[in-house]
Biopython code that builds the backbone (N, CA, C, O; Angstrom):
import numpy as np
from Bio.PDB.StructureBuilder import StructureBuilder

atoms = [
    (1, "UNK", "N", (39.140, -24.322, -24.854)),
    (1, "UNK", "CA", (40.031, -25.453, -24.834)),
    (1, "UNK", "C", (40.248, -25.899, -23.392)),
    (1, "UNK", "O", (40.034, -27.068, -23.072)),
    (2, "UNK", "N", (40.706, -24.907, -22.443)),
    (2, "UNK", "CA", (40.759, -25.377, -21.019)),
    (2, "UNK", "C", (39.286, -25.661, -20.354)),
    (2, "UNK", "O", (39.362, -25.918, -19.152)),
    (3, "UNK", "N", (38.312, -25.663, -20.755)),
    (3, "UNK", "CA", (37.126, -26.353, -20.501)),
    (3, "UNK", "C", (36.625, -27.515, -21.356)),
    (3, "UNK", "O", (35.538, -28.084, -21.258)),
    (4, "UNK", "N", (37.436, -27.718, -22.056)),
    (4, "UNK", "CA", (37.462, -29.244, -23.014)),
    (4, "UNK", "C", (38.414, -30.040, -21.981)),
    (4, "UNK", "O", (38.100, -31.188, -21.665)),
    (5, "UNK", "N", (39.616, -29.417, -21.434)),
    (5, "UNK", "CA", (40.598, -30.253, -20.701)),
    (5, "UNK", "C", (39.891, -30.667, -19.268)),
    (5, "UNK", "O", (40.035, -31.777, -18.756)),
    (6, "UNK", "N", (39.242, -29.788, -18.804)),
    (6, "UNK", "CA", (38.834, -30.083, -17.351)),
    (6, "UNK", "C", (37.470, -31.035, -17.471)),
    (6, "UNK", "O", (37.132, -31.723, -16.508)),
    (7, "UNK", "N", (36.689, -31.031, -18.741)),
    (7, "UNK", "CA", (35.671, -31.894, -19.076)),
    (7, "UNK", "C", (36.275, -33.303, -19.188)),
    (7, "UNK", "O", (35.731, -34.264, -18.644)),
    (8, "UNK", "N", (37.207, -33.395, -19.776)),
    (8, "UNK", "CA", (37.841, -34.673, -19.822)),
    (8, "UNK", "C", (38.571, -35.576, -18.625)),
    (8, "UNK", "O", (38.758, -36.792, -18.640)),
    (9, "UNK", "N", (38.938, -34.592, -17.552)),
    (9, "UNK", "CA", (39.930, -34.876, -16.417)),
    (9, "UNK", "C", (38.465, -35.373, -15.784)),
    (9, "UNK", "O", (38.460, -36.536, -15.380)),
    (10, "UNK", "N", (37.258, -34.638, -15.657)),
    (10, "UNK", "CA", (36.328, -35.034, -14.922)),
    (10, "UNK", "C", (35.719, -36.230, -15.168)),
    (10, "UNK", "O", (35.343, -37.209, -14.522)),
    (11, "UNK", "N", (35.743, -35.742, -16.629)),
    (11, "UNK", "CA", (34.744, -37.798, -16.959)),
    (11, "UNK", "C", (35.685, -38.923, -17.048)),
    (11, "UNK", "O", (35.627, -40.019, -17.606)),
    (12, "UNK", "N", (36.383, -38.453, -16.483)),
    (12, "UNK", "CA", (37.606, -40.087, -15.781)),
    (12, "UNK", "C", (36.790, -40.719, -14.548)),
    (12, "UNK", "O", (36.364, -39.941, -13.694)),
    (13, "UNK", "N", (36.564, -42.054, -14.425)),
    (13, "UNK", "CA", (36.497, -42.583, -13.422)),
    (13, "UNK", "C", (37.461, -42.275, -12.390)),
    (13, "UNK", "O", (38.642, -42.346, -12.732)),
    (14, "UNK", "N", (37.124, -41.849, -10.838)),
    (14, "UNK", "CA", (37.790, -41.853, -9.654)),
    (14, "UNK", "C", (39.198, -43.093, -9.843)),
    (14, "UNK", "O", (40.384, -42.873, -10.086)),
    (15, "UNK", "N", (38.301, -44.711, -9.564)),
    (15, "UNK", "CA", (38.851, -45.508, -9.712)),
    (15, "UNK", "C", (39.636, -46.079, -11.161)),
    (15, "UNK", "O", (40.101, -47.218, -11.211)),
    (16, "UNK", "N", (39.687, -45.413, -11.963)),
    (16, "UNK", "CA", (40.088, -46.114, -13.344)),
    (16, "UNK", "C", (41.769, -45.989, -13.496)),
    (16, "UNK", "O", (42.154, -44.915, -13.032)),
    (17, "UNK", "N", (42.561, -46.595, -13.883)),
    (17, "UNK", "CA", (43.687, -46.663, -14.172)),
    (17, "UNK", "C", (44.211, -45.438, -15.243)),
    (17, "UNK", "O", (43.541, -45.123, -16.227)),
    (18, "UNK", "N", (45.314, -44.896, -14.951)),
    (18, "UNK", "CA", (45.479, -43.676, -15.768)),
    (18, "UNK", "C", (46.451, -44.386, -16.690)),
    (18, "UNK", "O", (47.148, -45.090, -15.960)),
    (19, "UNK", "N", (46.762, -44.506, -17.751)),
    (19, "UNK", "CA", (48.124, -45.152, -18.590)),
    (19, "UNK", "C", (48.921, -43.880, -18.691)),
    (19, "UNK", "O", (48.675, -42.698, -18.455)),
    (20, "UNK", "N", (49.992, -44.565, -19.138)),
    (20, "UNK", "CA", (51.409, -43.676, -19.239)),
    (20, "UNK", "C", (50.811, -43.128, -20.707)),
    (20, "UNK", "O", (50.282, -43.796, -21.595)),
    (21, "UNK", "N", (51.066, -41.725, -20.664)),
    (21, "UNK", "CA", (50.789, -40.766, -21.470)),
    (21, "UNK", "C", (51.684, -39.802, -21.607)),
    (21, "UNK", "O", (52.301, -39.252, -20.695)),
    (22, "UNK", "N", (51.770, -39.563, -22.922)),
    (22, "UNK", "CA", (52.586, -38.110, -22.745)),
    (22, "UNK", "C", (51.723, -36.422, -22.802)),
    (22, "UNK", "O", (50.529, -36.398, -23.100)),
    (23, "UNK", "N", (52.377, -35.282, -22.531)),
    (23, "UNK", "CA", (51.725, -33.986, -22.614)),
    (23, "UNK", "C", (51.086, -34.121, -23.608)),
    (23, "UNK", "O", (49.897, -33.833, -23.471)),
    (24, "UNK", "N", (51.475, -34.538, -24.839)),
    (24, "UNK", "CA", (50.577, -34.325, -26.402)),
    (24, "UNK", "C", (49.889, -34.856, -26.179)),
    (24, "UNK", "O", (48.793, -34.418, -26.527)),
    (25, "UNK", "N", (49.894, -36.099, -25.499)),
    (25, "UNK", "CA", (48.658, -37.175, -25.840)),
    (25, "UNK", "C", (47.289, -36.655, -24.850)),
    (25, "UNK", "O", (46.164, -37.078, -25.119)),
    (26, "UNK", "N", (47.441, -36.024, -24.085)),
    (26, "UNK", "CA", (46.660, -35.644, -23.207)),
    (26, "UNK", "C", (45.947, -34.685, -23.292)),
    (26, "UNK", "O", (44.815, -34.376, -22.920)),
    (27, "UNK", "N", (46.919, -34.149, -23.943)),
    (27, "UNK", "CA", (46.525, -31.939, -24.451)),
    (27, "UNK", "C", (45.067, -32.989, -25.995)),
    (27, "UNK", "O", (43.849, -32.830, -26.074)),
    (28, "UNK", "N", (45.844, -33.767, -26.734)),
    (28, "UNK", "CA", (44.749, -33.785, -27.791)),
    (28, "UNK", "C", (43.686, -34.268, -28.068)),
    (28, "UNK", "O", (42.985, -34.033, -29.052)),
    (29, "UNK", "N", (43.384, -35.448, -26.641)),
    (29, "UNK", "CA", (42.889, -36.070, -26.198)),
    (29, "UNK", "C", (41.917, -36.024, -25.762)),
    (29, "UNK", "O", (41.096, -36.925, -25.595)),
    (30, "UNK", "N", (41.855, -34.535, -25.415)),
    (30, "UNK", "CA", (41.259, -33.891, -24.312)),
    (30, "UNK", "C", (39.205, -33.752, -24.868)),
    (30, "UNK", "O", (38.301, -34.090, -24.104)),
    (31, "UNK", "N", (39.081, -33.458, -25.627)),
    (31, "UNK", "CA", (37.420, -33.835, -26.017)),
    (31, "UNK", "C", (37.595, -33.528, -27.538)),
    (31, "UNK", "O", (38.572, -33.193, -28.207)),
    (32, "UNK", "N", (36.145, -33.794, -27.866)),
    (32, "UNK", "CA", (35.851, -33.790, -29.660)),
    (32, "UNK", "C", (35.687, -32.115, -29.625)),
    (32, "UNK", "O", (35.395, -31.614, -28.539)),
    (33, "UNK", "N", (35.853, -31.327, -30.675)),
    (33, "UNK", "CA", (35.265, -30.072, -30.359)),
    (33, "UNK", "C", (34.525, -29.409, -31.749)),
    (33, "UNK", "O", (34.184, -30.200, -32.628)),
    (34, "UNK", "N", (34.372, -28.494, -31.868)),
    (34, "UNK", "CA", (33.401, -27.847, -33.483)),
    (34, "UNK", "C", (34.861, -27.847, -34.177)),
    (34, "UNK", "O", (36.028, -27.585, -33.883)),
    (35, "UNK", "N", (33.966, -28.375, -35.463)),
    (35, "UNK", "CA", (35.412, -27.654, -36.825)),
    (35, "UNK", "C", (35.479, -26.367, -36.948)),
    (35, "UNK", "O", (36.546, -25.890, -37.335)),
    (36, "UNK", "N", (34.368, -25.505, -36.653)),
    (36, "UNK", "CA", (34.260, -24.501, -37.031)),
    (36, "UNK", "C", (35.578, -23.318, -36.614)),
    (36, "UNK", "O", (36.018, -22.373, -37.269)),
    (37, "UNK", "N", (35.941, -23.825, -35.298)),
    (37, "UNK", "CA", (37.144, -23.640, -34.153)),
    (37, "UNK", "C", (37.962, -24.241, -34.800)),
    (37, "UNK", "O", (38.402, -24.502, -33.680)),
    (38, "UNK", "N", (38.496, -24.638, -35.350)),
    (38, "UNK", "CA", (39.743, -25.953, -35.444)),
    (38, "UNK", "C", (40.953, -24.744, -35.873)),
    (38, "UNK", "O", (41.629, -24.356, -34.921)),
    (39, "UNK", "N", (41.163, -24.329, -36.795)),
    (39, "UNK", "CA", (42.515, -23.062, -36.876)),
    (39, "UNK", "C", (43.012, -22.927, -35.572)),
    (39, "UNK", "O", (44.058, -23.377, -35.105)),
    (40, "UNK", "N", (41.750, -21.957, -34.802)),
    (40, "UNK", "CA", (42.450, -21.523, -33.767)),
    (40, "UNK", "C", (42.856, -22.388, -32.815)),
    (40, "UNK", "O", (44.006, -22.418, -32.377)),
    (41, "UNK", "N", (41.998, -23.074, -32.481)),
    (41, "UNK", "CA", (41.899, -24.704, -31.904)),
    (41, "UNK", "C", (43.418, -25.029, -31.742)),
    (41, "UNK", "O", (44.011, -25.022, -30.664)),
    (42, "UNK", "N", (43.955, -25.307, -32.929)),
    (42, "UNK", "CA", (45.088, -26.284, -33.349)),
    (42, "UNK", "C", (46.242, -25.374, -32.934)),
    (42, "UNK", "O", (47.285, -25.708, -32.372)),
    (43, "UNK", "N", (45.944, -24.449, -33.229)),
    (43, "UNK", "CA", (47.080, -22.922, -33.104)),
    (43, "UNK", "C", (47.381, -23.193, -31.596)),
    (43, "UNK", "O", (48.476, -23.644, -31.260)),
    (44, "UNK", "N", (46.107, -22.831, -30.422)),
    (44, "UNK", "CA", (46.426, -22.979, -29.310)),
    (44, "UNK", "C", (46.706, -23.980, -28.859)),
    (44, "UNK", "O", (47.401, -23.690, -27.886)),
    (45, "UNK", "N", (46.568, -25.697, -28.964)),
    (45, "UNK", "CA", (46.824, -26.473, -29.028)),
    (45, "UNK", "C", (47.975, -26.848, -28.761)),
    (45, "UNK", "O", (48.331, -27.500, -27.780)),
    (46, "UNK", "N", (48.861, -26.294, -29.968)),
    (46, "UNK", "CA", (50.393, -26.431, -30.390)),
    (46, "UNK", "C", (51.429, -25.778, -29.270)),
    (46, "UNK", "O", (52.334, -26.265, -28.592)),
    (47, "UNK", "N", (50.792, -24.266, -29.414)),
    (47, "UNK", "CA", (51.259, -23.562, -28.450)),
    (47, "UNK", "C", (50.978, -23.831, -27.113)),
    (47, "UNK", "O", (51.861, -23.348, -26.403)),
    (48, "UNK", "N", (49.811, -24.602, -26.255)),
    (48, "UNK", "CA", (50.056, -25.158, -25.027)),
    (48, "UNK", "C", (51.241, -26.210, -24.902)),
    (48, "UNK", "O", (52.003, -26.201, -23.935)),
    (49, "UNK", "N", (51.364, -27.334, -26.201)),
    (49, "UNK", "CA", (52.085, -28.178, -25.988)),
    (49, "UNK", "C", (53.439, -27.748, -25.877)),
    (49, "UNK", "O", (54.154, -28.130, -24.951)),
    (50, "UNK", "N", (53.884, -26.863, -26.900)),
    (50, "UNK", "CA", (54.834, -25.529, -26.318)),
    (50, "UNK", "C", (55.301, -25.396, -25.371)),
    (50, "UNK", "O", (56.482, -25.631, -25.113)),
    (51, "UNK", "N", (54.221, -24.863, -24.416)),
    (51, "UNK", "CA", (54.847, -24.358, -23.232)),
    (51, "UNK", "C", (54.702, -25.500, -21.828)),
    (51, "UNK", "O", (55.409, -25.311, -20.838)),
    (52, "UNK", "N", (53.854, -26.505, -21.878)),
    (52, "UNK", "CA", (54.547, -27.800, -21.278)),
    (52, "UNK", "C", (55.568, -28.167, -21.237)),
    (52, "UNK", "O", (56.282, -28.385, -20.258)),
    (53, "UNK", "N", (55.886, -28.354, -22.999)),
    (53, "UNK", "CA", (57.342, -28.617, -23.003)),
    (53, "UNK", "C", (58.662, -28.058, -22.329)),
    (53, "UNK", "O", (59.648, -28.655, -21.897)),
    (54, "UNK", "N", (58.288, -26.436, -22.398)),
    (54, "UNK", "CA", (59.165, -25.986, -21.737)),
    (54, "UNK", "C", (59.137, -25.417, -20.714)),
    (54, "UNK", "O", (59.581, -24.296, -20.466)),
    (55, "UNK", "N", (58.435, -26.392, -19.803)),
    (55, "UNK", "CA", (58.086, -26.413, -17.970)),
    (55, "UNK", "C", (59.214, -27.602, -17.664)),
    (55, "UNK", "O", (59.360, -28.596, -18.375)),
    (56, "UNK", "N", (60.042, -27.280, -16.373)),
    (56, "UNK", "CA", (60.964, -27.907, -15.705)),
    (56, "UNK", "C", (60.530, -28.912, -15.600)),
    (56, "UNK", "O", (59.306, -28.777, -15.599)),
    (57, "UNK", "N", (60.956, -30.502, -15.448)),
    (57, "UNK", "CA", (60.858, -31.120, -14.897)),
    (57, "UNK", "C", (59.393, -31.639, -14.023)),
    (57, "UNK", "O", (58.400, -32.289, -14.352)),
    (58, "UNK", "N", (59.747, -31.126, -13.038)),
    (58, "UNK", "CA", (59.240, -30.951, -11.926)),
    (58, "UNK", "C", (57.587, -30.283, -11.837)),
    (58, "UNK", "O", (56.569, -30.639, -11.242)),
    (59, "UNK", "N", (57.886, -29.278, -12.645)),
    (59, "UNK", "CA", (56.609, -28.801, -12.587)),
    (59, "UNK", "C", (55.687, -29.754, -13.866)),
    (59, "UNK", "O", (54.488, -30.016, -13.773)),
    (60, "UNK", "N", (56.462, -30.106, -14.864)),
    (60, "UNK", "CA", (55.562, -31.079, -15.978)),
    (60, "UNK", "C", (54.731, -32.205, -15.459)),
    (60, "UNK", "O", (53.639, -32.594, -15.874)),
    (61, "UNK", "N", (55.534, -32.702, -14.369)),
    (61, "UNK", "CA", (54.720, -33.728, -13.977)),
    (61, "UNK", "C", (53.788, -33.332, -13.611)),
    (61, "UNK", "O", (52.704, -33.692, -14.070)),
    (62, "UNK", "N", (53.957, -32.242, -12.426)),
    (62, "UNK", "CA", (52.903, -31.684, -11.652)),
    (62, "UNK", "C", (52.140, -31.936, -12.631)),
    (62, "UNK", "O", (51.460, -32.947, -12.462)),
    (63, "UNK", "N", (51.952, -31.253, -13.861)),
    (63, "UNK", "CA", (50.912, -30.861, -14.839)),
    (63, "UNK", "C", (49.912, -32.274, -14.918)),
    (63, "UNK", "O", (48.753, -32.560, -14.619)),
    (64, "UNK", "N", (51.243, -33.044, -15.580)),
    (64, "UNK", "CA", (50.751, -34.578, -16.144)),
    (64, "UNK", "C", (49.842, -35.274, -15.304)),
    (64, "UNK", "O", (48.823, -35.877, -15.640)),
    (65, "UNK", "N", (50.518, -35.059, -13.733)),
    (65, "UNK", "CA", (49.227, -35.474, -13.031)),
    (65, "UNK", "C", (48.279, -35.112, -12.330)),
    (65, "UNK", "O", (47.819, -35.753, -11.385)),
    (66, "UNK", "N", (47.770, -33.690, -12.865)),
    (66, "UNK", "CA", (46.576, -33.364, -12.432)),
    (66, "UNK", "C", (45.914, -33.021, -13.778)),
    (66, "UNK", "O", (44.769, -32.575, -13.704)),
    (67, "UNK", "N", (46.486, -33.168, -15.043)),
    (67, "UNK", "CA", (46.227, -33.541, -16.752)),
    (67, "UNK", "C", (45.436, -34.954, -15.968)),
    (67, "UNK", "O", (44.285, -34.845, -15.546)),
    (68, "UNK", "N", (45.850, -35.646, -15.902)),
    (68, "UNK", "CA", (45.319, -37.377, -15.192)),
    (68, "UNK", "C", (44.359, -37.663, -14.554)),
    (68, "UNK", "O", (43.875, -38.787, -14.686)),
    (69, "UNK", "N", (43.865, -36.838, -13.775)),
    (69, "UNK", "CA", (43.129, -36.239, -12.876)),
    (69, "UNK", "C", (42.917, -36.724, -11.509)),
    (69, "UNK", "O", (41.910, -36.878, -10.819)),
    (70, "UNK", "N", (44.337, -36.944, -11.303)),
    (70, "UNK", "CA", (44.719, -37.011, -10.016)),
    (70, "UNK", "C", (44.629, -35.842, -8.792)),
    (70, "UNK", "O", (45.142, -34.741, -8.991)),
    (71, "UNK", "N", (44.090, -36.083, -7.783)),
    (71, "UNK", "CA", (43.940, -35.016, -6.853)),
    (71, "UNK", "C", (45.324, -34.970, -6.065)),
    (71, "UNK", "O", (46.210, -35.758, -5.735)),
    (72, "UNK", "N", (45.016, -33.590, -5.944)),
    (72, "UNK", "CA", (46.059, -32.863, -4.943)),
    (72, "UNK", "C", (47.025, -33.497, -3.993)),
    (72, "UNK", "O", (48.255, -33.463, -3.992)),
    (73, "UNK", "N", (45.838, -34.323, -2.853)),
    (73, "UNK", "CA", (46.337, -34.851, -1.993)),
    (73, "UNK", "C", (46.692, -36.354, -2.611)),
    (73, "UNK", "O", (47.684, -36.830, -2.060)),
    (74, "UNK", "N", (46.167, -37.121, -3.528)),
    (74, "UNK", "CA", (47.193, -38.255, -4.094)),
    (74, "UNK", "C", (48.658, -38.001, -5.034)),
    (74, "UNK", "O", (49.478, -38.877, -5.310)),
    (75, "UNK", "N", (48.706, -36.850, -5.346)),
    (75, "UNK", "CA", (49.717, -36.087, -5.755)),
    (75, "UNK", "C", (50.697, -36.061, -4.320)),
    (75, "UNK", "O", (51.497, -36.993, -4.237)),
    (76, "UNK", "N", (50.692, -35.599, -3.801)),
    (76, "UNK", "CA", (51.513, -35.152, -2.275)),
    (76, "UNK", "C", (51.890, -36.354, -1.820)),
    (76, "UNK", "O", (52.981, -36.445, -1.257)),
    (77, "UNK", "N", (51.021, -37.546, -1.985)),
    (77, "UNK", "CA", (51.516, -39.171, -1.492)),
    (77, "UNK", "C", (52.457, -39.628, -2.274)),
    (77, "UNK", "O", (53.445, -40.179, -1.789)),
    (78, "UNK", "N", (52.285, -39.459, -3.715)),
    (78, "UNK", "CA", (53.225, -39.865, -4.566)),
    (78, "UNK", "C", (55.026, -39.037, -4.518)),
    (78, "UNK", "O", (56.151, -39.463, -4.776)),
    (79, "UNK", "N", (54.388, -37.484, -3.972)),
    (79, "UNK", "CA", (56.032, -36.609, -4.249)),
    (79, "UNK", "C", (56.233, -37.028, -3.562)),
    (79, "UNK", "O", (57.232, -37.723, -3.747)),
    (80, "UNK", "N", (55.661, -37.121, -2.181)),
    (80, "UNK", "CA", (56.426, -36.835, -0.846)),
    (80, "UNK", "C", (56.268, -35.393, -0.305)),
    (80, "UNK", "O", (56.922, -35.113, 0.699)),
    (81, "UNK", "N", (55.492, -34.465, -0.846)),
    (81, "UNK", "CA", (55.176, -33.201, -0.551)),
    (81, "UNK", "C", (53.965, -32.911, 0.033)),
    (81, "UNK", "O", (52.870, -33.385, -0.271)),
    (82, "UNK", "N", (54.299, -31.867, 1.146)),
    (82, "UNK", "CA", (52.828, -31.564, 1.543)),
    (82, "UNK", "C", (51.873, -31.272, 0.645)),
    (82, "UNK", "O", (52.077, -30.674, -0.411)),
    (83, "UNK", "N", (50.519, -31.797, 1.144)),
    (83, "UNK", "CA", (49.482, -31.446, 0.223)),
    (83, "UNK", "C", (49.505, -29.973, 0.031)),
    (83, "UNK", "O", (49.330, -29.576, -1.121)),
    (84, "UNK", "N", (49.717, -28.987, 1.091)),
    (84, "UNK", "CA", (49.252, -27.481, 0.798)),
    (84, "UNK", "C", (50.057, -27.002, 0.064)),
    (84, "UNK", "O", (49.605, -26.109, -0.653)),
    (85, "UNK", "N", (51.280, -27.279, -0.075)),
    (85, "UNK", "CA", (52.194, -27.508, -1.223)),
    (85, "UNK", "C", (52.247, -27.585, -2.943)),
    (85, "UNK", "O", (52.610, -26.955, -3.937)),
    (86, "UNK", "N", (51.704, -28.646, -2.569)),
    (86, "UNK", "CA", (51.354, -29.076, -3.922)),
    (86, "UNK", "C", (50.383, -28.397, -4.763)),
    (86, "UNK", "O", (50.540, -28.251, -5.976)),
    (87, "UNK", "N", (49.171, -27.899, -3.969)),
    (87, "UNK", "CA", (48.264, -27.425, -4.377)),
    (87, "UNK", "C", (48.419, -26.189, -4.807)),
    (87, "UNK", "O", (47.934, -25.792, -5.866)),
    (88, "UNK", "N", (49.013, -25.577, -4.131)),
    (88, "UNK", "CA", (50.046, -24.345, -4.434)),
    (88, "UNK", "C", (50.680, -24.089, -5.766)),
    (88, "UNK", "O", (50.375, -23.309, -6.668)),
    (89, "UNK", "N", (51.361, -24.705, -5.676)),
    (89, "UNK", "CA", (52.339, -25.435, -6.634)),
    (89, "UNK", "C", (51.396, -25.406, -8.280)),
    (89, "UNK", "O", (51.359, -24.759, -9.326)),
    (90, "UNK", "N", (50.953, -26.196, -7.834)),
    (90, "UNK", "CA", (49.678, -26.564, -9.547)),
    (90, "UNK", "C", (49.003, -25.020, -9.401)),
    (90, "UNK", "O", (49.563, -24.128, -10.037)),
    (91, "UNK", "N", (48.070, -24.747, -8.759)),
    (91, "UNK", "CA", (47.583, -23.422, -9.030)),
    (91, "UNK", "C", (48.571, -22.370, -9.750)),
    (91, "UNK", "O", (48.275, -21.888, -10.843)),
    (92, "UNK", "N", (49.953, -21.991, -8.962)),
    (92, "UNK", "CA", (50.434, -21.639, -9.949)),
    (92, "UNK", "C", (51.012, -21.352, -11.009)),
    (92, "UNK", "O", (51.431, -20.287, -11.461)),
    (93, "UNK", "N", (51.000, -23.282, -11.703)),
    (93, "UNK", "CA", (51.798, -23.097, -12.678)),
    (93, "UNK", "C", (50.718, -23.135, -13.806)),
    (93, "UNK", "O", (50.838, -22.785, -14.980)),
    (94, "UNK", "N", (48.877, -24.005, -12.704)),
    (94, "UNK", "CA", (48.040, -23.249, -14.244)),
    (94, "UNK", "C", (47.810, -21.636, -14.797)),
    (94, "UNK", "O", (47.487, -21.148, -15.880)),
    (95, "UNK", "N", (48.111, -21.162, -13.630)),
    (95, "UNK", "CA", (47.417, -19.586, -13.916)),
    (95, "UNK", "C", (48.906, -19.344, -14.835)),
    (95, "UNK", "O", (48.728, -19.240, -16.048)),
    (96, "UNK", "N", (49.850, -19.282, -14.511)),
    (96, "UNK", "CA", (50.998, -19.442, -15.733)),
    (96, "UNK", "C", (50.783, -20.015, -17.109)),
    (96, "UNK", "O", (51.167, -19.396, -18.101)),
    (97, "UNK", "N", (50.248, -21.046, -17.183)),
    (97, "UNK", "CA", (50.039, -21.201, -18.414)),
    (97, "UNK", "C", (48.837, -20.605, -19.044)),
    (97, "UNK", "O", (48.947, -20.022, -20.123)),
    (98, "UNK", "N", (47.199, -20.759, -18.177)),
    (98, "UNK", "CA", (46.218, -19.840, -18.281)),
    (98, "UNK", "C", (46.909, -17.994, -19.278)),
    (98, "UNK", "O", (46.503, -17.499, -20.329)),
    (99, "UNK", "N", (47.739, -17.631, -18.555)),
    (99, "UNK", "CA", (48.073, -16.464, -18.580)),
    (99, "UNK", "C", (48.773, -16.598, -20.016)),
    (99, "UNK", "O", (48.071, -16.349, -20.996)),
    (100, "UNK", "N", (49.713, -16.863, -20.150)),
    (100, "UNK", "CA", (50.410, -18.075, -21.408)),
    (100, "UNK", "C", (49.484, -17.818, -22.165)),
    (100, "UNK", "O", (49.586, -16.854, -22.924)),
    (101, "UNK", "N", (48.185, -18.723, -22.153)),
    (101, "UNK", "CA", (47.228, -18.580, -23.406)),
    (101, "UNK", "C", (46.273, -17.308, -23.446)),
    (101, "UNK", "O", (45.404, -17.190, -24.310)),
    (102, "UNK", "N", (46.458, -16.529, -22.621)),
    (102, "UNK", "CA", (45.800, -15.696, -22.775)),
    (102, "UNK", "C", (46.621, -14.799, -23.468)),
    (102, "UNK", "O", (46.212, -14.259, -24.496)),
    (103, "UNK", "N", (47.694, -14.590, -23.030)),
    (103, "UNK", "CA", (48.484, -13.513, -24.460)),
    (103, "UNK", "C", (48.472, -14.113, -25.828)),
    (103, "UNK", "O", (48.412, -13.365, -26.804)),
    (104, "UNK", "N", (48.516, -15.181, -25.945)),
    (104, "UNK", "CA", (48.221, -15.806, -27.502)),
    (104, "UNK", "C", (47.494, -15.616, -28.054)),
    (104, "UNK", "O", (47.555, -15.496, -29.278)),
    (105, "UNK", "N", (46.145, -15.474, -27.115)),
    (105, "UNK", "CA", (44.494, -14.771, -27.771)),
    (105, "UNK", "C", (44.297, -15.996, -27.825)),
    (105, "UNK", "O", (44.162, -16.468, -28.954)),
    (106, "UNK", "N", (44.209, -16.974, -26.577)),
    (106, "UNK", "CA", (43.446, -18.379, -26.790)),
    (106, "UNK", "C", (42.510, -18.279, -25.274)),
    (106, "UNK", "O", (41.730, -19.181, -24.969)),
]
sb = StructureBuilder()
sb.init_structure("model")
sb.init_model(0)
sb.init_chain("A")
sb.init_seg("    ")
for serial, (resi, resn, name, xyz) in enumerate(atoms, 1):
    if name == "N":
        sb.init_residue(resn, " ", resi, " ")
    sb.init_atom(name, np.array(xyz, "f"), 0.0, 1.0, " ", f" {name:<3s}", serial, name[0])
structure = sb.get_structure()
């Protein structure tokens, strides 16, 4: 699933306009995948949207906009935060969620 998400962040155009989206829309959005997967699929799915949901504020966006596939350093223009910061920042709130789905058995 997190290589369905990063397949999708990639085949975004650099230049293309991101629309206002929410976590769900993004998490489901994310590529076509086998039925054969779909149970577990949907299971982990649910449960990422889960635990987005219950990320602060602060860190959701983070998510949302590198979900967008916004880089680091256009991230840091938009907070107002240093880039090394930021980058920081996202690394560890994926390995948090990474970790997240890994106790789920996703």
């Amino acid at each position: 699933m997190r290589n369905r998400a990063i397949d999708f962040v990639k085949g975004r155009r650099k230049d293309e306009a991101y629309p206002e989206a929410s976590a769900e829309t993004l998490i489901t959005s994310a590529a076509p995948y086998d039925s054969s997967h779909a149970i577990a699929d949907d299971e982990c799915l649910e449960f990422l949207r889960q635990e987005v949901n219950k990320l602060k504020r602060e860190d959701r966006e983070l998510f949302l906009m590198k979900a967008r596939g916004l880089k680091e350093r256009e991230i840091a223009e938009q907070t107002g935060r240093p880039p090394g910061t930021v980058a920081s920042q996202i690394a560890r709130l994926l390995e948090r969620l990474r970790a997240s789905l890994r106790e789920r058995g996703c």
